[in-house]
N, C-alpha and C positions, 0 to 999 in steps of 0.2 A: 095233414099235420095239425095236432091239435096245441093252441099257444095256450101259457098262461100270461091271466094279468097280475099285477102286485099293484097294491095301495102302499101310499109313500110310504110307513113305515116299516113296511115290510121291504120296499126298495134300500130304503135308507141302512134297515140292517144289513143286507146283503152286501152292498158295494162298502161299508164299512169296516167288515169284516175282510174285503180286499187291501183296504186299508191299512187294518194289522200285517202285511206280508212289507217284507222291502220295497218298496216303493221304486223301484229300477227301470231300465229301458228291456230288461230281460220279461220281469215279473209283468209289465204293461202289455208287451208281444202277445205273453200265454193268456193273458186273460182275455183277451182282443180274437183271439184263435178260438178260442173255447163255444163249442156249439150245443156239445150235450155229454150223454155219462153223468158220472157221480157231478159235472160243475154245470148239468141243465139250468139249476136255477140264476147262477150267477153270470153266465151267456145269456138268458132271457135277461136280468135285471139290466143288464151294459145296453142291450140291445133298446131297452126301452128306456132309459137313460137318455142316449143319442138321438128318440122322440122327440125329448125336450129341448134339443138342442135345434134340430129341424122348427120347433115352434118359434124359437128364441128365434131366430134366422129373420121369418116372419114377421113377428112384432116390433123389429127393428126398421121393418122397413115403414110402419105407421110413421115413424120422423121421418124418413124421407118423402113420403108422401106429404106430411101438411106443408114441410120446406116448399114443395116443388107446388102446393095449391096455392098459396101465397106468392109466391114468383108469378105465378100464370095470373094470378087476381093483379096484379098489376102492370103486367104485358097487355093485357083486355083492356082494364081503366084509361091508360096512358097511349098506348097507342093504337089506330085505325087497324083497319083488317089488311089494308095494303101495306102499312108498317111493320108489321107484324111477319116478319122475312128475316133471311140471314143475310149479312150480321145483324143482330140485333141491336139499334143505336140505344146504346148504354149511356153513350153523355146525354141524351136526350131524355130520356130516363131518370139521370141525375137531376137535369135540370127541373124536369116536372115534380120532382120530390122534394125540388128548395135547395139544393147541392150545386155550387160554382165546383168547376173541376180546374184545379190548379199546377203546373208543373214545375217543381222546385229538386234542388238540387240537394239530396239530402245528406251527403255527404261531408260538405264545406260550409252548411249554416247551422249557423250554433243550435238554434230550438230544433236539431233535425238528428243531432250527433249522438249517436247511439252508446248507451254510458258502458263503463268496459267491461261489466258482467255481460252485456249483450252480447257483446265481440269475443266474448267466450264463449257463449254459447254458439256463436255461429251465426246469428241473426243477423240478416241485414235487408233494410226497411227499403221496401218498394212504394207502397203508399200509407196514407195516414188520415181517417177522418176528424173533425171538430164540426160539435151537435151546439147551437145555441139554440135557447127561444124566444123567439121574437113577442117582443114585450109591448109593441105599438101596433097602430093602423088594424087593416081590418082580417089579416091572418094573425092577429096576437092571441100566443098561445099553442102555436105550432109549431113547429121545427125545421130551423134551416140549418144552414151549414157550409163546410168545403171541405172536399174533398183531395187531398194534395195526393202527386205521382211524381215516382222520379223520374226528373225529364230524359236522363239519358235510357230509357227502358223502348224496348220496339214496341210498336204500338200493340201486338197481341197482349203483353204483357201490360200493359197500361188498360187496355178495356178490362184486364182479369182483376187489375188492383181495384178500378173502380168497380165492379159486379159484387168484388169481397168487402166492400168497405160498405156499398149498400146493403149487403147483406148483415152486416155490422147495426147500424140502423134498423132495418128491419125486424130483426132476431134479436133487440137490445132488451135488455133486463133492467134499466138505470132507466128511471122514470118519476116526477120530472124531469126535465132537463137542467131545466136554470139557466144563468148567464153565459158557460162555459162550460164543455162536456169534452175531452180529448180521448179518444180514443189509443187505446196503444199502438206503437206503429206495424200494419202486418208485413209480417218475417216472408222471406225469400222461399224457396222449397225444398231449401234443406234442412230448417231448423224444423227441434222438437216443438211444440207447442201445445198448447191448453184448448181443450175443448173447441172454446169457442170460437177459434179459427178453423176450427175442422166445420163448424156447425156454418162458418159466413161460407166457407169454399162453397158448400153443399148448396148454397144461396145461390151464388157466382153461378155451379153449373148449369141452377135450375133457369135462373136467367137469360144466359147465354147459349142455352141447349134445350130448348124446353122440350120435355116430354113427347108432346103431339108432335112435335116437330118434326122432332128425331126420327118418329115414328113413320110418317109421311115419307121422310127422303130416303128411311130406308126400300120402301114399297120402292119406290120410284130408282136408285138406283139400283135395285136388282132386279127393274124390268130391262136395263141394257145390258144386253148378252155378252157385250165387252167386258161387263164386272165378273162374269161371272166363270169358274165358282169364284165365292166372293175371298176374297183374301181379307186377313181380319184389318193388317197394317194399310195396306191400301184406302179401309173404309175410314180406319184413323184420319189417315192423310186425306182424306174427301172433308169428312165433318171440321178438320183444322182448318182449312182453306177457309171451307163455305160459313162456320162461324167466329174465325180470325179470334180464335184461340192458343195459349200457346198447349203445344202435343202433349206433354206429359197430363195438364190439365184433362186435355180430351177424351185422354184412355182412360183416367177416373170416374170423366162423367159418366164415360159410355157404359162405364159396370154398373154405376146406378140405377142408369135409365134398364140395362138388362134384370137387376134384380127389380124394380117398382115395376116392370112387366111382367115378373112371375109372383109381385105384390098381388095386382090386380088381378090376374089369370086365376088365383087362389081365391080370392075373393068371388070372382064369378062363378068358381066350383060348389065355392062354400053356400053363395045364396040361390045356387039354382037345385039343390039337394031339398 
């Protein structure tokens, strides 16, 4: 079978020309259907189309990759090779970063009371960082802080607050610091939110799931025959336990860590051509 290709503007006519028709659930079907006949070229244009979208796919996961090179640059720094295990000690973590971890009740104290656009939207604050910079002695110039949880959260949930709040830090755009730097407080798991909570979560997984890790234990639990075949909730429930995260969290991770393996696996395609 012999294909053609199309230069964008010649893409751009065609699928615009799709354009001009109703724009329907009907009109989407037949064009999605369409392989050849008098509508070969606009079956080839869709089809190469959905190309780009397979690229998009891709280049998306470069941000997930620098998140998760970062996370690992400081699993390395901060802790020993024998440290370096699930769970991952996160307060330990905080602490080498200049982060007191504090557990406050945020409910019943005023500087904590969530103003009541938030309570419309649904938000409600699990933790909360504050960035100062230290103005004396011989780290002046750097940046510490605390990191507050609310204290009645189970602990899974409290290592996730503080992994998202360093990733808050980490991935911070506000540079100096200065005397006071508050952070917004991160929202529970059901609110909508802004970028940048999506971008600390992604921090949180990289931290508390790294990459190799993951990679490792999956080798290893599916060399016991008892796993096997592997069921996918089951593997859930393994990686929640073993890095005392909460579940919903882990099933998100788990999809990053699957797509930044068919990151890298493409990349290896790419540079061995």
């Amino acid at each position: 079978m012999i294909y053609r290709t199309f230069g964008d503007d010649e893409l751009r006519r065609l699928l615009d020309e799709e354009k001009n028709h109703p724009t329907d659930e009907a009109r989407f079907v037949s064009l999605i259907q369409k392989s050849g006949g008098e509508d070969r070229d606009v079956a080839l244009a869709y089809a190469e189309e959905n190309k780009k979208l397979v690229q998009e796919l891709f280049n998306n996961q470069k941000l997930t990759q620098k998140i998760y090179e970062r996370a690992k640059a400081i699993l390395d720094y901060f802790l020993t090779e024998e440290e370096r295990v699930f769970p991952i000690p996160v307060r330990k973590i905080a602490e080498k970063l200049g982060f007191e971890v504090v557990e406050r009740d945020f409910q019943n104290e005023d500087e904590f009371i969530l103003s009541e656009r938030q309570k419309e939207l649904g938000k409600s604050a699990i933790a909360r960082m504050q960035m100062r910079e230290k103005m004396i002695g011989p780290n002046a110039g750097s940046i510490a802080g605390t990191i507050f949880v609310q204290k009645d959260l189970d602990e899974t949930s409290k290592r996730f607050g503080i992994a998202h709040e360093l990733g808050h830090f980490v991935l911070r755009t506000v540079n100096p610091i200065g005397l006071l730097y508050i952070e917004e407080a991160c929202p529970g798991l059901y609110a909508f939110v802004k970028q940048r909570e999506f971008l600390a979560n992604e921090f949180a997984y990289a931290l508390l799931l790294p990459y190799e890790m993951v990679c490792d234990e999956k080798i290893k639990y599916q060399s016991y025959s008892i796993n096997l075949p592997i069921d996918y909730s089951n593997w859930i429930i393994h990686l929640r336990d073993l890095a005392q995260m909460p579940e919903y969290h882990v099933v998100l991770a788990y999809e990053k860590i699957k797509l930044l393996n068919m990151y890298y696996e493409c990349e290896n395609t790419e540079s061995s051509k």
